[in-house]
C-alpha positions as CSV (number, residue, x, y, z in Angstrom):
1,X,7.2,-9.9,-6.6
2,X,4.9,-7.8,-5.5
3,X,2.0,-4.7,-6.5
4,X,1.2,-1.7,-5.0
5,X,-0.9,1.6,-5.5
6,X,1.8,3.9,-4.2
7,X,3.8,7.0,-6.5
8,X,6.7,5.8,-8.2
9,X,10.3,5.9,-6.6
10,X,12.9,8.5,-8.3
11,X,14.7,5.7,-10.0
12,X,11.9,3.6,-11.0
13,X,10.7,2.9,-14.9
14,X,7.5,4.4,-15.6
15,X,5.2,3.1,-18.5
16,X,1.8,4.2,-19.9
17,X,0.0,0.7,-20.5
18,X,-3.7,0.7,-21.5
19,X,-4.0,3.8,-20.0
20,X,-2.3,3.0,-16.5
21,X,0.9,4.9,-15.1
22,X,3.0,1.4,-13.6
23,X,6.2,2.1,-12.2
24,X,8.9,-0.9,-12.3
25,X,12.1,-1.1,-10.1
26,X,14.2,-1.1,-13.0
27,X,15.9,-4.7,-12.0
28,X,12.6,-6.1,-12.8
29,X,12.1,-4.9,-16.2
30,X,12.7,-8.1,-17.8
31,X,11.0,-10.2,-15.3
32,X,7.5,-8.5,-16.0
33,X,7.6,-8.7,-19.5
34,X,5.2,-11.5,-20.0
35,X,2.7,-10.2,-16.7
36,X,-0.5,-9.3,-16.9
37,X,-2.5,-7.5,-14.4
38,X,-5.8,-8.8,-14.3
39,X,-9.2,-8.4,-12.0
40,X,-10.0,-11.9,-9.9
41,X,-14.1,-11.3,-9.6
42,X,-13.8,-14.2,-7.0
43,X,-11.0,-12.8,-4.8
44,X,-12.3,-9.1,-5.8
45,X,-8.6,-8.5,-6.3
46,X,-6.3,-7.2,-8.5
47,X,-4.0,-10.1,-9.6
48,X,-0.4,-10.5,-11.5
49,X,-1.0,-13.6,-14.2
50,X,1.6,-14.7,-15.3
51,X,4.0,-14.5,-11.7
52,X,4.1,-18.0,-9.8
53,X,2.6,-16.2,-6.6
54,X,0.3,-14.8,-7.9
55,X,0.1,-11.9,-5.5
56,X,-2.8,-9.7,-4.9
């Protein structure tokens, strides 16, 4: 699973949380329920908790 700062695709879900447009492939929905996006100060990253990768 990945994240990305790009516009939203025609078919994905879009959400308002804290303030942030995220777009979700709809297939995903349920699988980024309990995700959090969170800033790693030691990686200077943007991270997913919550996803076993971990991707940044």
């Amino acid at each position: 699973m990945g994240m990305a700062l790009d516009e939203p695709e025609a078919d994905d879900l879009v959400l308002m949380i804290n303030e942030i447009q995220v777009a979700i492939e709809p297939q995903l929905e349920a699988d980024v329920e309990e995700l959090v996006i969170e800033y790693d100060r030691g990686r200077h990253a943007f991270v997913l908790r919550g996803n076993e990768g971990e991707c940044t």
